[in-house]
C-alpha positions in Angstrom: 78.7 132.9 87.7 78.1 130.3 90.7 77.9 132.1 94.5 77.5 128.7 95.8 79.5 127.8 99.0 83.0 127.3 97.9 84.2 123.4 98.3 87.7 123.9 97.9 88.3 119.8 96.7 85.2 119.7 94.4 86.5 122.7 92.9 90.0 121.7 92.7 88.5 118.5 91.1 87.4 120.5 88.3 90.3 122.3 87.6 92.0 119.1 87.9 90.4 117.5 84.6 90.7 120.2 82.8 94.7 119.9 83.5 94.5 116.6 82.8 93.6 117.2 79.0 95.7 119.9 78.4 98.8 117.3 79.7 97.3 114.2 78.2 97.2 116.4 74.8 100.9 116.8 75.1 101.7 113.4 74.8 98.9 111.3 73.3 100.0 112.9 70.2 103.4 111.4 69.9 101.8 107.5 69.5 100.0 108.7 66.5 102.7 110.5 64.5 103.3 107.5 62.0 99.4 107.3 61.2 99.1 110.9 60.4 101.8 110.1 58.2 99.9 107.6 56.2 96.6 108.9 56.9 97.3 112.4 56.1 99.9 111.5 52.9 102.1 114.3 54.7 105.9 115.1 55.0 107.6 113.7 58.0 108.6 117.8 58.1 104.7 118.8 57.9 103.8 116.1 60.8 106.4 117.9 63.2 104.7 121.2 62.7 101.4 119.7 64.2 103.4 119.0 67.1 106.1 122.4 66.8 103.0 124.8 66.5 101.2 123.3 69.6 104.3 123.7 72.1 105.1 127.2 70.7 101.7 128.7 70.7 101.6 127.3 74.3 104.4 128.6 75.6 104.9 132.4 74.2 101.6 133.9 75.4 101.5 132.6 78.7 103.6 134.9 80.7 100.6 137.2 79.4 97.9 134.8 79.8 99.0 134.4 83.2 98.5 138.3 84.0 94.2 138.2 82.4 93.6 135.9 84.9 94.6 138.6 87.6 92.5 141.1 85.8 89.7 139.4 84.6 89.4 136.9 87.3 90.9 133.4 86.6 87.4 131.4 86.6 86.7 133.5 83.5 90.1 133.3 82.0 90.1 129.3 82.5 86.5 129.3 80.7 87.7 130.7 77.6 90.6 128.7 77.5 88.6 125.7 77.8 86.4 126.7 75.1 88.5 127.4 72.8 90.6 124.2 73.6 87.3 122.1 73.1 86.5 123.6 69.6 90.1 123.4 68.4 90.0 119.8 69.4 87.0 119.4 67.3 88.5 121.1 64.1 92.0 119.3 64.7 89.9 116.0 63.9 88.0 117.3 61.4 90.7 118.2 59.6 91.4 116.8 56.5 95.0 117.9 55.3 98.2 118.7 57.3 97.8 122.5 56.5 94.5 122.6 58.3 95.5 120.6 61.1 98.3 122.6 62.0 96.1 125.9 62.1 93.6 124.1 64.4 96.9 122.7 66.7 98.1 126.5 67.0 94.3 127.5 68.0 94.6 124.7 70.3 97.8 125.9 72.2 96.5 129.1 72.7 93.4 127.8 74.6 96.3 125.9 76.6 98.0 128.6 77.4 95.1 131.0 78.5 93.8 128.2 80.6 96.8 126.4 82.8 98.4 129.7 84.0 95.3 129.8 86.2 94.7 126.3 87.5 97.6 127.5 89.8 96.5 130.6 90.7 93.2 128.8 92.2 95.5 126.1 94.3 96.8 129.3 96.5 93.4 130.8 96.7 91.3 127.9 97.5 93.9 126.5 100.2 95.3 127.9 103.3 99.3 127.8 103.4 98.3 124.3 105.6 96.4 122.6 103.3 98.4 123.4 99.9 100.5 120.8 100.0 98.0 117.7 99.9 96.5 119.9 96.9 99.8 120.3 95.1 99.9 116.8 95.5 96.8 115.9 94.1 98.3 118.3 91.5 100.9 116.1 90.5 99.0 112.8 90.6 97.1 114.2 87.5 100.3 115.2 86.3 101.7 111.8 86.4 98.3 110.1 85.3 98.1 112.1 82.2 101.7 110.9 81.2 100.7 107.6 81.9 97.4 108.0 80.3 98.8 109.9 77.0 100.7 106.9 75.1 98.0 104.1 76.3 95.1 106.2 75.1 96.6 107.5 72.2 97.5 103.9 71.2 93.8 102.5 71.6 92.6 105.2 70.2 95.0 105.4 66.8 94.2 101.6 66.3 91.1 100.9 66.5 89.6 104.4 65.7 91.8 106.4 63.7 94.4 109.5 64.8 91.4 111.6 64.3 90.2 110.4 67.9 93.2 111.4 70.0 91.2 115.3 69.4 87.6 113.9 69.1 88.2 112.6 73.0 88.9 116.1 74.5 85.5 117.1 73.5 83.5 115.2 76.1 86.1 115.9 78.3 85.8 119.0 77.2 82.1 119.8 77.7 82.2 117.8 81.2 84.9 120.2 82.7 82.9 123.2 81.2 79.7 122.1 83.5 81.4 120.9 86.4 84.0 124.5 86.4 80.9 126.5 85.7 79.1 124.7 88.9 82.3 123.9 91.4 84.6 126.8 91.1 84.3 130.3 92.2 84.2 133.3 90.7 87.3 134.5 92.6 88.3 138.8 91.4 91.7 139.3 92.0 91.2 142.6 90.3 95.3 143.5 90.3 95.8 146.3 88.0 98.5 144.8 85.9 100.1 146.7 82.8 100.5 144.1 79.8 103.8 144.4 78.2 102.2 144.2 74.9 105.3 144.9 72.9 107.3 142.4 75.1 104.6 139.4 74.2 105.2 140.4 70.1 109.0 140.4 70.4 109.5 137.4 72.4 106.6 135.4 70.3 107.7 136.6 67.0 111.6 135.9 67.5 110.9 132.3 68.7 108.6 131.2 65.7 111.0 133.0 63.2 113.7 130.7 65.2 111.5 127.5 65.2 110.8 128.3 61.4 113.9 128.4 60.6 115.5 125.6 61.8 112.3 123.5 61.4 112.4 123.8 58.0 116.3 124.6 57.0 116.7 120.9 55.4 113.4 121.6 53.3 114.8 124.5 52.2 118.6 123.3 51.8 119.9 125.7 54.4 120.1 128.8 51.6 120.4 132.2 52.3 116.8 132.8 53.3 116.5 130.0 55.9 119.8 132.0 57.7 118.1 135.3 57.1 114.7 133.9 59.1 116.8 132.3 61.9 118.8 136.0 62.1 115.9 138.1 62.3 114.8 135.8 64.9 117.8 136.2 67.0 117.8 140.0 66.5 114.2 140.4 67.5 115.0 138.2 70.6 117.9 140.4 71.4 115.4 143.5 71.2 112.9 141.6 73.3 115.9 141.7 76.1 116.8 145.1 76.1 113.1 146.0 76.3 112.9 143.6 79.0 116.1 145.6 80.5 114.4 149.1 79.7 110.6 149.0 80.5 110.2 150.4 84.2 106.2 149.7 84.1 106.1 145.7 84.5 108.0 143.5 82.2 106.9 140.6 80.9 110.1 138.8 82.3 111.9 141.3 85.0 115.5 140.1 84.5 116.8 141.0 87.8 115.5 137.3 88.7 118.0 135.4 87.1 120.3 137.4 89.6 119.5 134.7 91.8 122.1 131.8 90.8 119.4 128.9 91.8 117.0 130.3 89.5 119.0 130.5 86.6 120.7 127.3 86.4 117.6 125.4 87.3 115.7 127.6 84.4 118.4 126.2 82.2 118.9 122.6 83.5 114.3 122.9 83.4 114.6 123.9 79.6 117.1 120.8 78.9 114.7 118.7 80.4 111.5 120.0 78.1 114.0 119.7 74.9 114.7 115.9 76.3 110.8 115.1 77.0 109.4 116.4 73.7 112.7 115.8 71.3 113.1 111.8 72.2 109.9 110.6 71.4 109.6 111.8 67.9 112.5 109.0 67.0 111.7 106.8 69.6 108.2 106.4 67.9 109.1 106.2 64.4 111.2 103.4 64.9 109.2 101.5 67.1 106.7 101.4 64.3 107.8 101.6 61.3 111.0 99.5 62.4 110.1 96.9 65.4 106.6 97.4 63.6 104.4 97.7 67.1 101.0 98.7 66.8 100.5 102.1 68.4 98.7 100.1 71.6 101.8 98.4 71.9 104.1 101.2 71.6 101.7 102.9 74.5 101.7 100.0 76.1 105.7 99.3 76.1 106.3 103.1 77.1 104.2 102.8 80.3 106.7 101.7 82.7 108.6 104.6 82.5 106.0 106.4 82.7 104.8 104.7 85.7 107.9 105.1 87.6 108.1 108.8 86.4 104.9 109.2 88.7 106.0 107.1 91.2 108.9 108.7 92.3 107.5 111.9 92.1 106.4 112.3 95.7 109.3 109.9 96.9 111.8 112.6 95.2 110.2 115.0 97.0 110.6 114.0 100.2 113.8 113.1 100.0 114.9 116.7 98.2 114.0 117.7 101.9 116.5 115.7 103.3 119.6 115.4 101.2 119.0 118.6 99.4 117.2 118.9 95.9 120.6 119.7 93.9 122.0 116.0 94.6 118.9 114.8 92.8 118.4 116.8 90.1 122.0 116.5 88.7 121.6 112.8 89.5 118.5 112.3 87.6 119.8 114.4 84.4 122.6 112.0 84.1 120.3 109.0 84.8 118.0 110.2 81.6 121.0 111.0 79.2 121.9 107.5 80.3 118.8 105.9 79.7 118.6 107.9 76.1 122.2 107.0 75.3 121.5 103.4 75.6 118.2 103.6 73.2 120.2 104.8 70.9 123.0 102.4 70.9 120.4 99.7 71.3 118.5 101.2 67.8 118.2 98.4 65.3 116.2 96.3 63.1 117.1 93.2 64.8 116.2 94.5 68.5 113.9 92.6 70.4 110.8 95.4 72.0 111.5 94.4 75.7 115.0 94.7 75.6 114.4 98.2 75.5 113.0 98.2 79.1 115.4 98.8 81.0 116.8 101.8 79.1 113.4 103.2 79.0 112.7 102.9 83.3 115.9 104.4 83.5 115.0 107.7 82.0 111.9 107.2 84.0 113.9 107.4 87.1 115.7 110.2 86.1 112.3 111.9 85.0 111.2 110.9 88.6 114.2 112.2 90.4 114.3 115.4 88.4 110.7 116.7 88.1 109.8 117.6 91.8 113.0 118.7 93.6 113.7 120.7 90.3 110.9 123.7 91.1 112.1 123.7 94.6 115.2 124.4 94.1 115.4 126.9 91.5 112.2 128.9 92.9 113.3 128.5 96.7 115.5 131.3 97.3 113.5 133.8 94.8 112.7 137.0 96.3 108.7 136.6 97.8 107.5 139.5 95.9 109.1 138.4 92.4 108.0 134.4 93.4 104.8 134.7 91.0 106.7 135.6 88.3 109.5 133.3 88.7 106.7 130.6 88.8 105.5 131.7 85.4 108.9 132.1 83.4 110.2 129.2 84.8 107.5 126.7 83.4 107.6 128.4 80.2 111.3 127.5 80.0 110.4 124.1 79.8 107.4 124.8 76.9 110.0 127.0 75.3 113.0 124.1 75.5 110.0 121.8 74.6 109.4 123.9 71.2 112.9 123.8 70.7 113.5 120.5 70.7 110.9 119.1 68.3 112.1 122.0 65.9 115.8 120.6 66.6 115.0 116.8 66.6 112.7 116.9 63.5 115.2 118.8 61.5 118.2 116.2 62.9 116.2 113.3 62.4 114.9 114.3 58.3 118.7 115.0 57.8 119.7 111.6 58.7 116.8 109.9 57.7 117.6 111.4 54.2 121.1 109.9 54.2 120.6 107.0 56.4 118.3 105.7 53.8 120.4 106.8 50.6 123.6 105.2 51.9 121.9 101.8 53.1 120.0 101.9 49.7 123.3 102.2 47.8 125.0 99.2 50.0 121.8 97.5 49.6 121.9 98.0 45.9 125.6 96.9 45.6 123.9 93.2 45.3 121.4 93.5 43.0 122.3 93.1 38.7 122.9 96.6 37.8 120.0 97.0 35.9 118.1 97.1 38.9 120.7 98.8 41.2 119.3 102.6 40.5 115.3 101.7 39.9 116.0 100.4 43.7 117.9 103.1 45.0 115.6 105.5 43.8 112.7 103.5 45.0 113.7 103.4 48.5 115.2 107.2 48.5 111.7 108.5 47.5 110.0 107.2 51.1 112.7 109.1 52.9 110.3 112.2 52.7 107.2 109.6 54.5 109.0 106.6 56.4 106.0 105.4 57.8 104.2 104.7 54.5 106.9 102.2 53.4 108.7 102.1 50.1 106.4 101.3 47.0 109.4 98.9 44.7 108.5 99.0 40.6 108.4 96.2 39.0 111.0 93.4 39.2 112.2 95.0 42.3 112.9 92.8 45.6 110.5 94.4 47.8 112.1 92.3 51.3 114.9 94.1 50.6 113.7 97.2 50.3 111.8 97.2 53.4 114.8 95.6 55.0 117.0 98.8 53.8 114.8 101.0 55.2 114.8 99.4 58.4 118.5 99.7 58.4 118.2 103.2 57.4 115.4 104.6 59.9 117.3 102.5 62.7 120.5 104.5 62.1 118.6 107.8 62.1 116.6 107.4 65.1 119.9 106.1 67.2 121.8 109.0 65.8 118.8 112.0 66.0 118.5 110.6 69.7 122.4 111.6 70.6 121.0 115.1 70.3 119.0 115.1 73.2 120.9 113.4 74.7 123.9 116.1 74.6 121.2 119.0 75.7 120.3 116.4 79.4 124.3 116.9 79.8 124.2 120.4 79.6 121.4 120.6 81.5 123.3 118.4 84.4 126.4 120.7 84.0 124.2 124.1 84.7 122.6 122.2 87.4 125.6 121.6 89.2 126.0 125.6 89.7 123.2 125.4 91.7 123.8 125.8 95.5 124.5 122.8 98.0 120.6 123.7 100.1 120.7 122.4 103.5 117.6 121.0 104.6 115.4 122.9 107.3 115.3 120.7 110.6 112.5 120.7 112.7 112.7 120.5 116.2 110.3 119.6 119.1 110.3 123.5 120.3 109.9 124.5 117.1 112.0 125.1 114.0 115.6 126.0 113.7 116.0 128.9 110.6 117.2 127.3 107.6 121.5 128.1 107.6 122.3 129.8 104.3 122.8 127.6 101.3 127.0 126.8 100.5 
């Protein structure tokens, strides 16, 4: 390991890219979901795994993740993570069927998850308490960039190369932040003698894939006794993972005497809503921007930007102003800003709607993203006890991986329910206007691409094929405006636990120095 002079910015630069392809691999997926379709001949249920697997694997271990940097040092730690990352990028486009790829995507979460938990660990270590905020900054630049970055990419990439290349581009990336992490960042021991709550990690991880599993694939399996069964075991193992929680006096995975602290659990909750909304939207926004309004995946990327763009934007503005009017005000604000801006995509979901006029709809959930992302940690971690603030760090960002799993479960289950009947009852309208002997070769025609939308329906002979594409059209358009009402109800939840969140006055500085902050109301 280096013992060069530490350069606190070259070293955060390093850090910085490798953080910028674990977020960028969180949403340049999304573009390319309607290609992997095609290209992989795979269920619309199978597709959602790739994208299930990735969040849940990310989010369960990294509570524990969190803790080997602390023993192990987190310049190691973040090595590994980056390895593995790299090579699970390589197999994920290598693969050649659904099954594989969704063994290399879970590989590839956990390299996520053993590497992010210490990018922050270094910010605090590298930086005086002066200098921490121009670095948290920097932080959330990259943040904002790879958002940007994600859809754009991904589209390029899935057009002209194939969906294969939204993996193939992490190795460069990859190998670059393996030499540059290797050469800039130091080989910092914490050396903290934690105590791994080994039994908490299997409870927790194993109750929230039996949940995912269940719900994920209840309409595959027709809701029958043994989809209920998996989803029961996986609220009973979750329910022992609590009371362990409550029992273990060594060091708990997830000490619940912080969500004593009103600000922390309401903003946990309302940060959970806001992973479900971020990850469960796109999934029908996607599909029906391509295999509906028919946009290439550039275009899709490139018509998503601007929210993206203002997402980033605001970010630091938000901030600022969280200091003066109090971060509560804008959170609950920008909650009911997104559900708004999803609400209005979905009403606005048809076969006949121009791309742009979805514009405005889509920078209004970018302002709410932008009014909710930065005030949000501030106010839920900002009365936190000191000594449990590390922790609180960690379980509340895996809230939003954990509401983030949930929701693609959630929204791909919802939207193969209604793509399923959306698509039979159009067919059957559809049909009404055909000479009977045609009416059920058509139906069943256009029923049978409910399982793959993107690949199109396939008419037999004699069959009007404009009108079956123009029936699916009809069909996915309902879906995606109704799967997107789902979200949607989970940002108003979120809003509504938000608002039990304290009124914070600002701290005002003064010329003599600073006035102690008066006690939230």
């Amino acid at each position: 390991m280096t013992t060069s002079p530490v350069r606190p910015w070259a070293a955060l630069s390093a850090l910085c890219l490798g953080f910028f392809m674990i977020l960028l691999d969180t949403t340049i997926v999304s573009v390319a979901i309607p290609a992997m379709l095609r290209g992989l001949g795979a269920s619309l249920n199978a597709v959602v795994w790739v994208v299930s697997v990735y969040l849940l694997t990310y989010a369960v271990p990294m509570l524990f993740t969190s803790r080997l940097g602390d023993r192990f040092g987190p310049k190691r730690v973040f090595l590994a993570g980056l390895i593995v990352f790299t090579l699970a990028s390589l197999w994920c486009g290598l693969a050649g069927d659904v099954q594989t790829l969704i063994a290399a995507r879970a590989v590839q979460g956990l390299g996520a998850a053993l590497l992010t938990p210490q990018t922050l660990a270094f910010v605090s270590h590298l930086f005086a308490p002066a200098g921490r905020g121009p670095a948290m900054g920097v932080w959330a630049a990259v943040a904002g960039l790879a958002t940007i970055a994600g859809p754009l990419l991904g589209g390029v990439l899935v057009q002209h190369l194939g969906w294969e290349w939204i993996f193939f581009v992490n190795v460069p990336l990859g190998l670059a932040t393996l030499v540059l992490t290797w050469w800039l960042v130091p080989d910092w021991q914490p050396k903290h003698a934690h105590s791994f709550d080994v039994a908490g990690v299997l409870l927790s991880g194993a109750g929230l894939f039996l949940l995912v599993f269940g719900v994920q694939n209840g309409q595959q399996r027709g809701w029958g006794a043994g989809v209920f069964g998996t989803l029961g075991l996986g609220v009973v193992l979750l329910g022992a993972f609590v009371l362990w929680q409550r029992a273990n006096r060594r060091e708990p995975l997830v000490p619940l005497r912080i969500f004593g602290d009103r600000d922390f659990s309401a903003g946990t909750l309302a940060w959970a809503a806001v992973g479900f909304a971020m990850t469960g939207m796109f999934l029908p926004l996607v599909i029906y921007l391509q295999s509906v309004l028919e946009l290439t995946p550039s275009a899709t990327g490139l018509l998503t930007t601007p929210m993206s763009v203002l997402t980033a934007a605001l970010g630091p503005v938000a901030g600022r102003a969280a200091a003066k009017v109090g971060g509560k005000r804008l959170v609950v604000t920008g909650l009911l800003a997104l559900a708004a801006g999803v609400g209005v995509l979905a009403l606005q979901a048809a076969p006949a709607t121009e791309p742009w006029t979805l514009l405005p709809a889509l920078l209004l959930c970018g302002l709410g993203f932008g009014l909710v992302l930065a005030p949000m940690s501030t106010v839920a971690l900002g009365s936190v006890e000191p000594r449990l603030a590390g922790t609180a760090s960690g379980v509340f960002n895996t809230a939003r991986q954990v509401g983030g799993v949930l929701g693609s479960a959630a929204v791909g289950v919802l939207l193969q329910a209604r793509i399923s009947a959306s698509i039979t009852g159009a067919a059957g309208a559809a049909a009404a206007t055909l000479p009977e002997q045609f009416r059920v070769p058509f139906i069943e025609s256009v029923t049978a691409s409910a399982g793959a939308p993107a690949a199109g329906p396939v008419p037999g002979p004699g069959l009007p094929g404009e009108l079956a594409v123009r029936t699916i059209h009809i069909g996915l358009s309902e879906a995606a405006g109704e799967t997107l009402l789902l979200p949607l109800a989970v940002l108003l939840l979120g809003a509504l636990a938000a608002t039990a969140m304290r009124r914070t006055v600002p701290v005002v500085e003064e010329t003599a120095g600073k006035t102690p902050p008066r006690r939230p109301r």
